[in-house]
PDB file as gemmi writes it, atoms N, CA and C in Angstrom:
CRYST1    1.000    1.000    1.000  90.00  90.00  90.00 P 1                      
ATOM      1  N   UNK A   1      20.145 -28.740 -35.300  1.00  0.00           N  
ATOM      2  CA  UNK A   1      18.758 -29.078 -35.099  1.00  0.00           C  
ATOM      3  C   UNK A   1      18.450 -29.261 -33.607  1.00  0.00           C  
ATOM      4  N   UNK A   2      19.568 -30.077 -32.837  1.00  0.00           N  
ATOM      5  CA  UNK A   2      18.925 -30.221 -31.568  1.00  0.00           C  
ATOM      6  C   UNK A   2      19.169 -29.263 -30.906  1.00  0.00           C  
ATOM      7  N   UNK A   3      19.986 -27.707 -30.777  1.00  0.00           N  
ATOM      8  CA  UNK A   3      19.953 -26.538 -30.362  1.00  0.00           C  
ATOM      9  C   UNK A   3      18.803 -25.976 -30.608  1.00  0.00           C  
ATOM     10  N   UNK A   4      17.861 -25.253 -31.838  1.00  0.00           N  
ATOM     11  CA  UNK A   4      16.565 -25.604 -31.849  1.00  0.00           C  
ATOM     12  C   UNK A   4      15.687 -26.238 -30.969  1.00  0.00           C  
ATOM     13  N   UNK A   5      15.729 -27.189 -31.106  1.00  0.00           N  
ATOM     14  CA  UNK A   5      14.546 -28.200 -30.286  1.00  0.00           C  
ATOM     15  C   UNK A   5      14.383 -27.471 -28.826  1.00  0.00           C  
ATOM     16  N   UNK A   6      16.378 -27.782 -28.126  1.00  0.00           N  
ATOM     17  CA  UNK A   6      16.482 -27.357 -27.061  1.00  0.00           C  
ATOM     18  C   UNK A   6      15.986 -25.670 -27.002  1.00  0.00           C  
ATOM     19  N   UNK A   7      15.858 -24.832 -27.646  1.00  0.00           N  
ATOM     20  CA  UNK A   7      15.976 -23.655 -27.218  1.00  0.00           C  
ATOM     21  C   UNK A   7      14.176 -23.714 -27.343  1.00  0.00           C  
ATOM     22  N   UNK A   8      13.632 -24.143 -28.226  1.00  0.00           N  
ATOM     23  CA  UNK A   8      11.916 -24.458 -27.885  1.00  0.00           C  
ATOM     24  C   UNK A   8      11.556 -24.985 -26.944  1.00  0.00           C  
ATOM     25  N   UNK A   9      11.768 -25.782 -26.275  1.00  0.00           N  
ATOM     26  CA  UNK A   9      11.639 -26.593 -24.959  1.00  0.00           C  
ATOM     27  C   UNK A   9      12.082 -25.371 -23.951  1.00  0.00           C  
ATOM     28  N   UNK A  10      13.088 -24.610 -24.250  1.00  0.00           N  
ATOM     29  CA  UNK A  10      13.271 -24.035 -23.334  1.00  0.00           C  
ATOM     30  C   UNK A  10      12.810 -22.699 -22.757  1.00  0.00           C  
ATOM     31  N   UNK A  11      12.396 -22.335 -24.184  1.00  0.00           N  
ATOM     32  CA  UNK A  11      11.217 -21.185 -24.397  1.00  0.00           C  
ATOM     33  C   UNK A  11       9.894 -21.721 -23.536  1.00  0.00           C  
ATOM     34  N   UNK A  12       9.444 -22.763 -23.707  1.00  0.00           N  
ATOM     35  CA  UNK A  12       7.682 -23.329 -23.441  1.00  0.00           C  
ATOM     36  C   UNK A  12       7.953 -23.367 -22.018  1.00  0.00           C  
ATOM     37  N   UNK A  13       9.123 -23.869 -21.351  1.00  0.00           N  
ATOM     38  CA  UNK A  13       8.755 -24.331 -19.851  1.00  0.00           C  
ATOM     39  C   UNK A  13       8.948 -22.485 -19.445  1.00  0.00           C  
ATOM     40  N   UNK A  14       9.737 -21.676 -19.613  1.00  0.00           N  
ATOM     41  CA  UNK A  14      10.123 -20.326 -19.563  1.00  0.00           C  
ATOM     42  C   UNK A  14       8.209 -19.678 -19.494  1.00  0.00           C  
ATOM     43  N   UNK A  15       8.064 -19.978 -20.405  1.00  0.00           N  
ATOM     44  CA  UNK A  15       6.657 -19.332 -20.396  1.00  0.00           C  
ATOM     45  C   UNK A  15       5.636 -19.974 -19.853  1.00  0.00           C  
ATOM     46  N   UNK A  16       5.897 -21.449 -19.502  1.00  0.00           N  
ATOM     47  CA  UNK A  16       4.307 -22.291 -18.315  1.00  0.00           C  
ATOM     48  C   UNK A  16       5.166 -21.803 -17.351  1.00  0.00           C  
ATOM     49  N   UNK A  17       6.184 -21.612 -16.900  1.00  0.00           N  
ATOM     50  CA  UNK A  17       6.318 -20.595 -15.447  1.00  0.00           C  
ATOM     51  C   UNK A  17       6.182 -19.630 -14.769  1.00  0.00           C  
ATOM     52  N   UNK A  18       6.148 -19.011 -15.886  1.00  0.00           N  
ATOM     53  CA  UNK A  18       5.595 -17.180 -16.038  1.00  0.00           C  
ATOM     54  C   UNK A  18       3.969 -17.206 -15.676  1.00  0.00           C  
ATOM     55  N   UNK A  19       2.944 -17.882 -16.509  1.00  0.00           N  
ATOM     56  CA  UNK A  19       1.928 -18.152 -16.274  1.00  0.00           C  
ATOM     57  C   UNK A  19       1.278 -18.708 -14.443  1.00  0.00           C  
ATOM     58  N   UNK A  20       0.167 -18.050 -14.253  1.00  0.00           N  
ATOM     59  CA  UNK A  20      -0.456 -18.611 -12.440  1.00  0.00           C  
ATOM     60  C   UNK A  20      -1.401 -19.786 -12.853  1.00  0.00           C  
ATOM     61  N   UNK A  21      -1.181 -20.533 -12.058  1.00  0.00           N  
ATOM     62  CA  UNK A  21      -2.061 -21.560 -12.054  1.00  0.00           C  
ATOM     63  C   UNK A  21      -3.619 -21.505 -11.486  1.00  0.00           C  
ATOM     64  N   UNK A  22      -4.162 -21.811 -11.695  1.00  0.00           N  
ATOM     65  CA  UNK A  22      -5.802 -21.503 -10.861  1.00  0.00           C  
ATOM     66  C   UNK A  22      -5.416 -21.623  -9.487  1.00  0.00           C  
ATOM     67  N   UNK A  23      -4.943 -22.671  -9.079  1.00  0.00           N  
ATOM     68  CA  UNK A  23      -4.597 -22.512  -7.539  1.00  0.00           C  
ATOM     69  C   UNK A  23      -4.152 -21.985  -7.113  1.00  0.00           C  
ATOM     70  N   UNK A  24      -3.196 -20.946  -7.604  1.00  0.00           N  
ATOM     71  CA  UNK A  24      -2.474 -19.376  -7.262  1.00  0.00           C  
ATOM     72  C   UNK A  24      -3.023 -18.475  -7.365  1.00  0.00           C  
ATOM     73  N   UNK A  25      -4.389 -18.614  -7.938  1.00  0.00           N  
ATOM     74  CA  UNK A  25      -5.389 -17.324  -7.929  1.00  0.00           C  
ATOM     75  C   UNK A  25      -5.605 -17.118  -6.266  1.00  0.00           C  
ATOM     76  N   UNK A  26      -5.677 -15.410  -6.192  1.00  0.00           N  
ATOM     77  CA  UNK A  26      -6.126 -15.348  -4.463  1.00  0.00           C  
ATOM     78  C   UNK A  26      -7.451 -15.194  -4.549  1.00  0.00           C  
ATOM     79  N   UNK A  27      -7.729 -14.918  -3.338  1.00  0.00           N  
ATOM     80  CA  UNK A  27      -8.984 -15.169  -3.058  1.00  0.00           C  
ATOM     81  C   UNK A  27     -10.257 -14.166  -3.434  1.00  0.00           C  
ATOM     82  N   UNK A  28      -9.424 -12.749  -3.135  1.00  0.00           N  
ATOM     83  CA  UNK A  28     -10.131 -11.662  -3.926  1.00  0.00           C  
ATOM     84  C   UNK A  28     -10.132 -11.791  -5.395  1.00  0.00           C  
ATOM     85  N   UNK A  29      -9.164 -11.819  -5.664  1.00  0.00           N  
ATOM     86  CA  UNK A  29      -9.590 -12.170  -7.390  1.00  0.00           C  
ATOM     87  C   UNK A  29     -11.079 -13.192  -7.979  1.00  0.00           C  
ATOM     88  N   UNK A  30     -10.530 -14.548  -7.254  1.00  0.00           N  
ATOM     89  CA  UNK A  30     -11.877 -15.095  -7.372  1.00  0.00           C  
ATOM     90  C   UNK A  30     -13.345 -14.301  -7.276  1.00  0.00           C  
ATOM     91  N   UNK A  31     -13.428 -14.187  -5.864  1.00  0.00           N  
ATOM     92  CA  UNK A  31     -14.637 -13.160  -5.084  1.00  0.00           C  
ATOM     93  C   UNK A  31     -14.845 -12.085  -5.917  1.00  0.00           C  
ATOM     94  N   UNK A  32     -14.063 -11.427  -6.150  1.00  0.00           N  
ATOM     95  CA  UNK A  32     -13.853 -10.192  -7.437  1.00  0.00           C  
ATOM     96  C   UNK A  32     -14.052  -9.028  -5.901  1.00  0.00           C  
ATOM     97  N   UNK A  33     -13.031  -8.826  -4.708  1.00  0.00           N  
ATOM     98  CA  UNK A  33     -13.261  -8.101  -3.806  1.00  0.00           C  
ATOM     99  C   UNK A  33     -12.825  -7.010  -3.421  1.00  0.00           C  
ATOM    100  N   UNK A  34     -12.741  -6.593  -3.084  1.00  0.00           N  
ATOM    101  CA  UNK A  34     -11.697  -5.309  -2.459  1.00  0.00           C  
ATOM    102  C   UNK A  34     -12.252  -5.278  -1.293  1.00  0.00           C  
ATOM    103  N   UNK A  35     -10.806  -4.363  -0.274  1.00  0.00           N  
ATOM    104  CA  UNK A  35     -10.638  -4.285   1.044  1.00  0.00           C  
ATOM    105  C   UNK A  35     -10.283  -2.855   1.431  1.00  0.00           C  
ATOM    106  N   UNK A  36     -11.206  -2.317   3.071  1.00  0.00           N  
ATOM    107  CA  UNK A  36     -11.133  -1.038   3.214  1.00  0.00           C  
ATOM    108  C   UNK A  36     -10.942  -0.733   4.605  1.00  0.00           C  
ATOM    109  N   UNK A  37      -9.622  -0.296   5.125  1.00  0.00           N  
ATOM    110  CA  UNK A  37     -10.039  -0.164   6.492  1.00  0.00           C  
ATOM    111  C   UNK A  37     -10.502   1.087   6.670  1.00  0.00           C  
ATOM    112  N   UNK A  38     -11.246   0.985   7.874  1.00  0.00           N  
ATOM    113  CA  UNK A  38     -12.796   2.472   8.309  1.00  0.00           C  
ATOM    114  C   UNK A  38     -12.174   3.038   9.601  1.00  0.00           C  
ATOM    115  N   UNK A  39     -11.937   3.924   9.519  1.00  0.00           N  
ATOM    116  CA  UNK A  39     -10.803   4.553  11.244  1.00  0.00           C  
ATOM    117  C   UNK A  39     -12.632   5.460  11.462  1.00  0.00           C  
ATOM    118  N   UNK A  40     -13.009   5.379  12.271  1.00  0.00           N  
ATOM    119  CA  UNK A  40     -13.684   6.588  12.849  1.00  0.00           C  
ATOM    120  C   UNK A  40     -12.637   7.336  14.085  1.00  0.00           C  
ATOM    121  N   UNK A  41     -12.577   8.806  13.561  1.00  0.00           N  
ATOM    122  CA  UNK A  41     -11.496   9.445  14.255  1.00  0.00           C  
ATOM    123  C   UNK A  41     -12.032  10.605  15.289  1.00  0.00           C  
ATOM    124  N   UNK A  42     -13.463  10.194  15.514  1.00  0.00           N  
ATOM    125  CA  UNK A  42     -14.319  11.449  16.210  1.00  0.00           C  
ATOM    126  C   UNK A  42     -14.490  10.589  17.980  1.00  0.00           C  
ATOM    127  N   UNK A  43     -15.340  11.634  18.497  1.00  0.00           N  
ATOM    128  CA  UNK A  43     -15.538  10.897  19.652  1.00  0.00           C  
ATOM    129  C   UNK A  43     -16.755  10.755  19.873  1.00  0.00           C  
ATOM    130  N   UNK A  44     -17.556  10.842  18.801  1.00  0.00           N  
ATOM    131  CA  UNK A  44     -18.694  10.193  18.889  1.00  0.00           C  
ATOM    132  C   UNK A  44     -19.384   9.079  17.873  1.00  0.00           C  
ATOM    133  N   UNK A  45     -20.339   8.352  17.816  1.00  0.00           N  
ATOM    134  CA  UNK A  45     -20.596   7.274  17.159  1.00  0.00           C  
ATOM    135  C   UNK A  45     -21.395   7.629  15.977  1.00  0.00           C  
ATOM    136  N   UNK A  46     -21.029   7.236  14.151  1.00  0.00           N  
ATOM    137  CA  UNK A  46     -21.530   7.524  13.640  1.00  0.00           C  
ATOM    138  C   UNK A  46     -22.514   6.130  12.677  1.00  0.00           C  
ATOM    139  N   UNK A  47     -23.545   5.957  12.179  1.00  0.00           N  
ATOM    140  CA  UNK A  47     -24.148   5.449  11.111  1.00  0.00           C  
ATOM    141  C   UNK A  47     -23.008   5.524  10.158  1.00  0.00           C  
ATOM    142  N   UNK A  48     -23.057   3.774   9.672  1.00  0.00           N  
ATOM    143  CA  UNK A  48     -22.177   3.464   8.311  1.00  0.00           C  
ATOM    144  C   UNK A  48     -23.104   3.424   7.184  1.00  0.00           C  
ATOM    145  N   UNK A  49     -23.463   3.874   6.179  1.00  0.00           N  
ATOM    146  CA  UNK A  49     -23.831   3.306   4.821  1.00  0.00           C  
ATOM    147  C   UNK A  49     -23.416   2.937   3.369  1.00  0.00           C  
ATOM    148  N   UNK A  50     -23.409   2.159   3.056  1.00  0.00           N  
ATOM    149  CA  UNK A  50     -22.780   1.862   1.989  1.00  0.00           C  
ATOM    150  C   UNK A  50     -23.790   1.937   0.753  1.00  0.00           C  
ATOM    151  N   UNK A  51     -23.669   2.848  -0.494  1.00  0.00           N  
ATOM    152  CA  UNK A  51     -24.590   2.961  -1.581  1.00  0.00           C  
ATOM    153  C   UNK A  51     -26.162   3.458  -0.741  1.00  0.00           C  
ATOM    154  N   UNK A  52     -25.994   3.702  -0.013  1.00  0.00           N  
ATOM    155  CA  UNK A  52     -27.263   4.306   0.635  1.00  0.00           C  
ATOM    156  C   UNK A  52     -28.189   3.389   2.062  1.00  0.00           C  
ATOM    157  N   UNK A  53     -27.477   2.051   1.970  1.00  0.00           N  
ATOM    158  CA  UNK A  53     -27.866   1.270   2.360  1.00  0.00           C  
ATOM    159  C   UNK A  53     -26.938   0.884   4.105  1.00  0.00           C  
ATOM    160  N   UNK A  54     -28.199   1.297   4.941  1.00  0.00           N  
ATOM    161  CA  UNK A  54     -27.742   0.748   6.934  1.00  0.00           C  
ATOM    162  C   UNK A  54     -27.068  -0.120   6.561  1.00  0.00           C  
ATOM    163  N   UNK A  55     -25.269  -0.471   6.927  1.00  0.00           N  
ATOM    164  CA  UNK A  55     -24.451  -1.380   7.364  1.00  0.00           C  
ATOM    165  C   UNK A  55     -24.730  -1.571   8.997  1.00  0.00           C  
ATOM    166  N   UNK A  56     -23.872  -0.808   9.838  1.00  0.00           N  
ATOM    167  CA  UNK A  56     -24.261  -0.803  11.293  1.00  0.00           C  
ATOM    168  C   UNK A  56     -23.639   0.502  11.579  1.00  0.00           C  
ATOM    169  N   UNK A  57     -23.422   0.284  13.027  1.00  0.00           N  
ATOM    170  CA  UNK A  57     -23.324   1.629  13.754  1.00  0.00           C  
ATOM    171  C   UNK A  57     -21.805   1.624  14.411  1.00  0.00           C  
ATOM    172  N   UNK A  58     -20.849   2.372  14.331  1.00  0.00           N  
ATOM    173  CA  UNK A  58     -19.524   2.597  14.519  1.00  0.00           C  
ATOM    174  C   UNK A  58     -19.260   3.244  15.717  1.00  0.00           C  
ATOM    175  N   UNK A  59     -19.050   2.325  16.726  1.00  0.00           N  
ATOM    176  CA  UNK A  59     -18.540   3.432  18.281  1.00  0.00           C  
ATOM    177  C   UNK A  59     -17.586   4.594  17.829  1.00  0.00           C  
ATOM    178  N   UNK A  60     -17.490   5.252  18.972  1.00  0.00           N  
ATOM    179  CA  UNK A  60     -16.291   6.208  18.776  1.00  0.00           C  
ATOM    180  C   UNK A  60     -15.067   5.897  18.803  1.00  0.00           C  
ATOM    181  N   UNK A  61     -14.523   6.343  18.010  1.00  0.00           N  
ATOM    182  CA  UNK A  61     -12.714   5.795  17.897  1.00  0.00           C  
ATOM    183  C   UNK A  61     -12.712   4.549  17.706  1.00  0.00           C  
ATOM    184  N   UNK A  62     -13.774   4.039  16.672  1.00  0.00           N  
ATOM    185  CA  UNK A  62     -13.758   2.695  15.935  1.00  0.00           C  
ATOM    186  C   UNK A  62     -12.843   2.682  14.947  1.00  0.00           C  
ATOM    187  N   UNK A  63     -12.657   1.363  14.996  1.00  0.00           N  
ATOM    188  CA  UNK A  63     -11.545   0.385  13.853  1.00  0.00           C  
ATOM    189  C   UNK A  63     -11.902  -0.255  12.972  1.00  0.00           C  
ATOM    190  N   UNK A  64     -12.245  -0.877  11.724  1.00  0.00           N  
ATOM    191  CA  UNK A  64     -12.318  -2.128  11.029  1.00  0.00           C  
ATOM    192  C   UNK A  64     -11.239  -2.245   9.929  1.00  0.00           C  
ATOM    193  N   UNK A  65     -10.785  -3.212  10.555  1.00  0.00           N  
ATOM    194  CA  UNK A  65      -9.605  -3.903   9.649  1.00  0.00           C  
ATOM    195  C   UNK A  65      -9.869  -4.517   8.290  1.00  0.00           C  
ATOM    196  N   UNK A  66      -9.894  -4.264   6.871  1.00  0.00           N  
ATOM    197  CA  UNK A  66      -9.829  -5.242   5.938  1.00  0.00           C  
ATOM    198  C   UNK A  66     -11.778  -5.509   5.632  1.00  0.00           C  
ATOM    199  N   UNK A  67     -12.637  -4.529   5.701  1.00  0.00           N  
ATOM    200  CA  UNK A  67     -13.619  -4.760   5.165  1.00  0.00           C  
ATOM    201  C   UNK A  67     -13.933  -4.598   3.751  1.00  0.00           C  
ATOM    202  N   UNK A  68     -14.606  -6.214   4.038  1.00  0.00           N  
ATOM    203  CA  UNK A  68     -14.773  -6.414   2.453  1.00  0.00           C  
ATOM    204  C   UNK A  68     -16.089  -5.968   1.697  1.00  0.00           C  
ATOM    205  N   UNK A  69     -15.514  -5.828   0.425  1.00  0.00           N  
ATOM    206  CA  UNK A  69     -16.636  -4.981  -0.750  1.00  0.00           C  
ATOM    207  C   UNK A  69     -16.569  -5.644  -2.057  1.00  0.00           C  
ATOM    208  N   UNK A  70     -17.417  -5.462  -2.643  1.00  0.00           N  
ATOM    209  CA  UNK A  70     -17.946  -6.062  -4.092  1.00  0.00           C  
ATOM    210  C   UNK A  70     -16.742  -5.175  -5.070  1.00  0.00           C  
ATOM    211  N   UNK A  71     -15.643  -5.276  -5.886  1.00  0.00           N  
ATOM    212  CA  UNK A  71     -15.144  -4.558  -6.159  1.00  0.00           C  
ATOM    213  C   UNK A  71     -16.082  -3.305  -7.586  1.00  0.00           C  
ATOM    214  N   UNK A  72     -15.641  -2.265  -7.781  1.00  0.00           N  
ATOM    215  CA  UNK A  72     -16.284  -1.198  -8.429  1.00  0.00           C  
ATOM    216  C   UNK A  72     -16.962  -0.119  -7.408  1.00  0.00           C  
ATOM    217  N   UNK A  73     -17.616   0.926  -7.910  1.00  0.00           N  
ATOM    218  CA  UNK A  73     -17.868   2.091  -7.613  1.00  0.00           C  
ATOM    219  C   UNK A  73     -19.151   2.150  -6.600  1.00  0.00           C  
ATOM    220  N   UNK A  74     -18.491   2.322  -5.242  1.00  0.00           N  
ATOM    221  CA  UNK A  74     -19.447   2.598  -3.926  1.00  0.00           C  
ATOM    222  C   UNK A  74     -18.880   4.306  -3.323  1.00  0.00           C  
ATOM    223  N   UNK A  75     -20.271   4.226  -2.907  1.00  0.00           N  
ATOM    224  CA  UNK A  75     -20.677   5.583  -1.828  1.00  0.00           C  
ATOM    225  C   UNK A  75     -20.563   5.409  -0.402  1.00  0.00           C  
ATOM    226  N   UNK A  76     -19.361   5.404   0.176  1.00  0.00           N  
ATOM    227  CA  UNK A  76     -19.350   5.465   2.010  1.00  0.00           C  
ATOM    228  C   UNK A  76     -20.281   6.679   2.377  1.00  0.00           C  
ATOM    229  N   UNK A  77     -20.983   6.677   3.833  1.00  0.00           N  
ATOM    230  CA  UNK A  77     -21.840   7.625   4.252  1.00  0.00           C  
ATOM    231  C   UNK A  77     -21.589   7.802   5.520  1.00  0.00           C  
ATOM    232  N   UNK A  78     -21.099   8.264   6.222  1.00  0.00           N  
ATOM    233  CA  UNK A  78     -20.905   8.052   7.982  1.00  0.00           C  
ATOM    234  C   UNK A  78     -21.528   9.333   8.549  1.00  0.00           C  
ATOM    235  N   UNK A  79     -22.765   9.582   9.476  1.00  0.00           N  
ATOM    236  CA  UNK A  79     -23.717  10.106  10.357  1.00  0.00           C  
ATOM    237  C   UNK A  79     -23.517   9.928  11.471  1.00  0.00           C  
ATOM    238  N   UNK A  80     -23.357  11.396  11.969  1.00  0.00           N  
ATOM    239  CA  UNK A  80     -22.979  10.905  13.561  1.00  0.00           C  
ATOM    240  C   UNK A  80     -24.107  10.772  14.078  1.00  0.00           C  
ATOM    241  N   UNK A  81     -24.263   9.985  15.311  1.00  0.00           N  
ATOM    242  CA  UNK A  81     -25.691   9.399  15.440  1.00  0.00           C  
ATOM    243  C   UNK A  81     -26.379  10.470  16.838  1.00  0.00           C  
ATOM    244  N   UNK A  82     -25.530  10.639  17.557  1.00  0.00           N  
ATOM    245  CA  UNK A  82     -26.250  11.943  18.847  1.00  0.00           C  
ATOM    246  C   UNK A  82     -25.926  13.267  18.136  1.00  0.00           C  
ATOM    247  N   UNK A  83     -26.738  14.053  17.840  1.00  0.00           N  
ATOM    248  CA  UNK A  83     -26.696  15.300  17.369  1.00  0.00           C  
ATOM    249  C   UNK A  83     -27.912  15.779  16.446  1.00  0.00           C  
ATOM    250  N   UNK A  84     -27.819  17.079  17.152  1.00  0.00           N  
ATOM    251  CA  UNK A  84     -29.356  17.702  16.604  1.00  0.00           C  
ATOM    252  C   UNK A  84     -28.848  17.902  15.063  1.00  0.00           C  
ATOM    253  N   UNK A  85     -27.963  18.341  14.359  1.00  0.00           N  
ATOM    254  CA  UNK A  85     -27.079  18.659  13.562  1.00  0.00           C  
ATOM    255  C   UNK A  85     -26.279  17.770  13.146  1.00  0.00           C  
ATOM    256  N   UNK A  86     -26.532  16.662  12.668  1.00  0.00           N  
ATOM    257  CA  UNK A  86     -25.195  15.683  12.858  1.00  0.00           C  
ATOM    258  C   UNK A  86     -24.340  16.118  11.644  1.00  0.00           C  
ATOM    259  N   UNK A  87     -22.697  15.807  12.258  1.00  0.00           N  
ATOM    260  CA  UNK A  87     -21.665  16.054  11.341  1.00  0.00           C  
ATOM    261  C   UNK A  87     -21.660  14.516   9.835  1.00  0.00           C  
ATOM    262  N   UNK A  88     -21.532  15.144   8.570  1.00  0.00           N  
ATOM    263  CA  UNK A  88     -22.016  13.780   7.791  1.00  0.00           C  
ATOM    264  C   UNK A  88     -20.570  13.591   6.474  1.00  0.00           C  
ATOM    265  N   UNK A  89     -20.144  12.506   6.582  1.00  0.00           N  
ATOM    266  CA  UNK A  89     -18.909  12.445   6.180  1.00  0.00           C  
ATOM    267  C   UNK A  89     -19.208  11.735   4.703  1.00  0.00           C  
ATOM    268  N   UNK A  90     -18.725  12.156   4.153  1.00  0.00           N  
ATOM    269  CA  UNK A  90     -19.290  10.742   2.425  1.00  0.00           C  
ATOM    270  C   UNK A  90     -17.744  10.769   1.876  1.00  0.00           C  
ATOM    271  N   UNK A  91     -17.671   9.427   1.290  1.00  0.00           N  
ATOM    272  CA  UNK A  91     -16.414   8.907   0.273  1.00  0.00           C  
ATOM    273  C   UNK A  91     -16.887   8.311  -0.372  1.00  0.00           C  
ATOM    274  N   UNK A  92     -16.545   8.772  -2.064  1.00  0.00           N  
ATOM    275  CA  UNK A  92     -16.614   7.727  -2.641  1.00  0.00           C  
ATOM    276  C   UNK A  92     -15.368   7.451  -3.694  1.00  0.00           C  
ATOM    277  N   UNK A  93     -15.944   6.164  -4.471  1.00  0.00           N  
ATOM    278  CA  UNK A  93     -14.204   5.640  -5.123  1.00  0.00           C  
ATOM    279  C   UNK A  93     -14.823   4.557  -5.766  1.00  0.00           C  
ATOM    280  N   UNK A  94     -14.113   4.132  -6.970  1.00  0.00           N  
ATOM    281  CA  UNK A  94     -14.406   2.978  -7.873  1.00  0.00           C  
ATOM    282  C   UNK A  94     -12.994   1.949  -6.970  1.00  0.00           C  
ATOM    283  N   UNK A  95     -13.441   0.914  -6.393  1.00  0.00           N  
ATOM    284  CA  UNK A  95     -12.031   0.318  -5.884  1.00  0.00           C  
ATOM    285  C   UNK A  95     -11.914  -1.389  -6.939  1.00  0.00           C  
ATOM    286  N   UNK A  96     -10.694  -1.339  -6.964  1.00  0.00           N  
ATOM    287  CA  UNK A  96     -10.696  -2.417  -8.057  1.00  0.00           C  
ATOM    288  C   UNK A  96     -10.381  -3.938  -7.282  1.00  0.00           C  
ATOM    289  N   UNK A  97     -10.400  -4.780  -7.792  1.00  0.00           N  
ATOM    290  CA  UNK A  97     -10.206  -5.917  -7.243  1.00  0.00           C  
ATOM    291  C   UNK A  97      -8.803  -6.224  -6.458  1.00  0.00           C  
ATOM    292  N   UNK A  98      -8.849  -6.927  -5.205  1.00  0.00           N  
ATOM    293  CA  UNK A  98      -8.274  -7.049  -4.549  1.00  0.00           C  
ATOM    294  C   UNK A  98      -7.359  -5.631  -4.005  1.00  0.00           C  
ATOM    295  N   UNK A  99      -8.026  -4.700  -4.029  1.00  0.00           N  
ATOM    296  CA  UNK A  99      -7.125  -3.093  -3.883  1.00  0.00           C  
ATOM    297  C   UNK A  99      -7.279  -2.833  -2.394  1.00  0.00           C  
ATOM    298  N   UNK A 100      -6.558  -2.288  -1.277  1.00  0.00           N  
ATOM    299  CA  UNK A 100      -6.489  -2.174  -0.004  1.00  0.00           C  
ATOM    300  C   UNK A 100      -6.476  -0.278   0.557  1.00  0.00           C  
ATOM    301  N   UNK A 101      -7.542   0.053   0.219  1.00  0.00           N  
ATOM    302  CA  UNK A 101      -8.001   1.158   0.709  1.00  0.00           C  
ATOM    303  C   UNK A 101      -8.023   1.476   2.292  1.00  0.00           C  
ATOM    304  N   UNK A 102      -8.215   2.715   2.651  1.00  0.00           N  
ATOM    305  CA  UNK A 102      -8.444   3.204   4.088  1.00  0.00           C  
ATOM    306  C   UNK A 102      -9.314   4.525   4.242  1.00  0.00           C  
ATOM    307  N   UNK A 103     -10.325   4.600   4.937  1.00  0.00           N  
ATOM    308  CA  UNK A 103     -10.979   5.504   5.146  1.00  0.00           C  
ATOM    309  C   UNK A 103     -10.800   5.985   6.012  1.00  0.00           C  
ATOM    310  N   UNK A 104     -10.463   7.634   6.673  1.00  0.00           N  
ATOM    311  CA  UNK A 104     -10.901   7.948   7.825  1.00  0.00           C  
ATOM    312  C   UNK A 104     -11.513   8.737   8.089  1.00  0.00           C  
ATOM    313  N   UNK A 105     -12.356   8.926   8.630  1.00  0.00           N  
ATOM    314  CA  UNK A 105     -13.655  10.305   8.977  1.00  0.00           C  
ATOM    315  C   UNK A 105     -13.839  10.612  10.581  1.00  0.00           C  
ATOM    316  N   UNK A 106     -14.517  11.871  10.375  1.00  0.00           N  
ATOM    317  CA  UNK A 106     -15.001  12.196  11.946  1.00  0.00           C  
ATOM    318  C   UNK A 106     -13.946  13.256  11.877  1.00  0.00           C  
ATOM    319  N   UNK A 107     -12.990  13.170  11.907  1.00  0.00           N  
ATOM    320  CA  UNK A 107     -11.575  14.559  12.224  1.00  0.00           C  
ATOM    321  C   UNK A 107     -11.777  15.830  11.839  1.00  0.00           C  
ATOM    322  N   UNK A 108     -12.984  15.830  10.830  1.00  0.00           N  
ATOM    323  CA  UNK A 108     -13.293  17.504  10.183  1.00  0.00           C  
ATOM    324  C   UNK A 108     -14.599  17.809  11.360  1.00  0.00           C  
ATOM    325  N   UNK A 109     -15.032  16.899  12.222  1.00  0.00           N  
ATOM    326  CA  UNK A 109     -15.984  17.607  13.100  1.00  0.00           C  
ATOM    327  C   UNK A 109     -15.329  18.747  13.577  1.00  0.00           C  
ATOM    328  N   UNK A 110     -16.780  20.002  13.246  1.00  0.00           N  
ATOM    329  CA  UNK A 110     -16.461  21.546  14.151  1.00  0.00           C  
ATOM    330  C   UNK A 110     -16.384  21.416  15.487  1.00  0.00           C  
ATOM    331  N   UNK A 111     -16.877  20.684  16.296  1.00  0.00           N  
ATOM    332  CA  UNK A 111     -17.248  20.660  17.914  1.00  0.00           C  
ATOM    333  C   UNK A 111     -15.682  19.668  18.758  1.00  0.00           C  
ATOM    334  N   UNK A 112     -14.863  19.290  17.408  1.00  0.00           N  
ATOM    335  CA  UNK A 112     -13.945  18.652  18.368  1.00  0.00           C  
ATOM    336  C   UNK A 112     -13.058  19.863  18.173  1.00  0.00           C  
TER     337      UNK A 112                                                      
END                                                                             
């Protein structure tokens, strides 16, 4: 009987360990976020949009590390901003929570 007992006891703590505690939840999970780094790889500066919508404006041979997004299905848009013709880059992707994506655009410009 007390082999039993013991091997139930030893099952339950086995499995509340296995289990995360709320305070081990990260932070994207909470937020429900995902993360994207944006390389602009051209040498000129393009318009960011996200779902159609002005974020800001990206120098040339810009960086952003770890930008954050609502997780699920967005439209990147990048416009180069001097040009009669501008070169126009789009990505899109369903990104899931806490997922660490990378974008890079500008490198298929004809003029570089």
């Amino acid at each position: 009987m007390k082999k039993i007992i013991y091997s139930i006891l030893f099952f339950l703590i086995m499995l509340s360990s296995c289990t995360k505690d709320v305070g081990e939840t990260l932070e994207c999970e909470t937020l429900g976020i995902s993360y994207v780094d944006i390389n602009n790889a051209d040498n000129e500066p393009y318009y960011m949009y996200i779902n159609d919508v002005y974020i800001m404006e990206l120098g040339s041979d810009y960086y952003i590390d770890d930008y954050e997004i609502p997780a699920g299905y967005h439209e990147f848009r990048f416009v180069e901003v001097n040009a009669i013709i501008p070169n126009v880059d789009v990505f899109s992707a369903d990104f899931s929570i806490c997922e660490h994506s990378s974008i890079v655009f500008g490198e298929n410009d004809p003029l570089k």
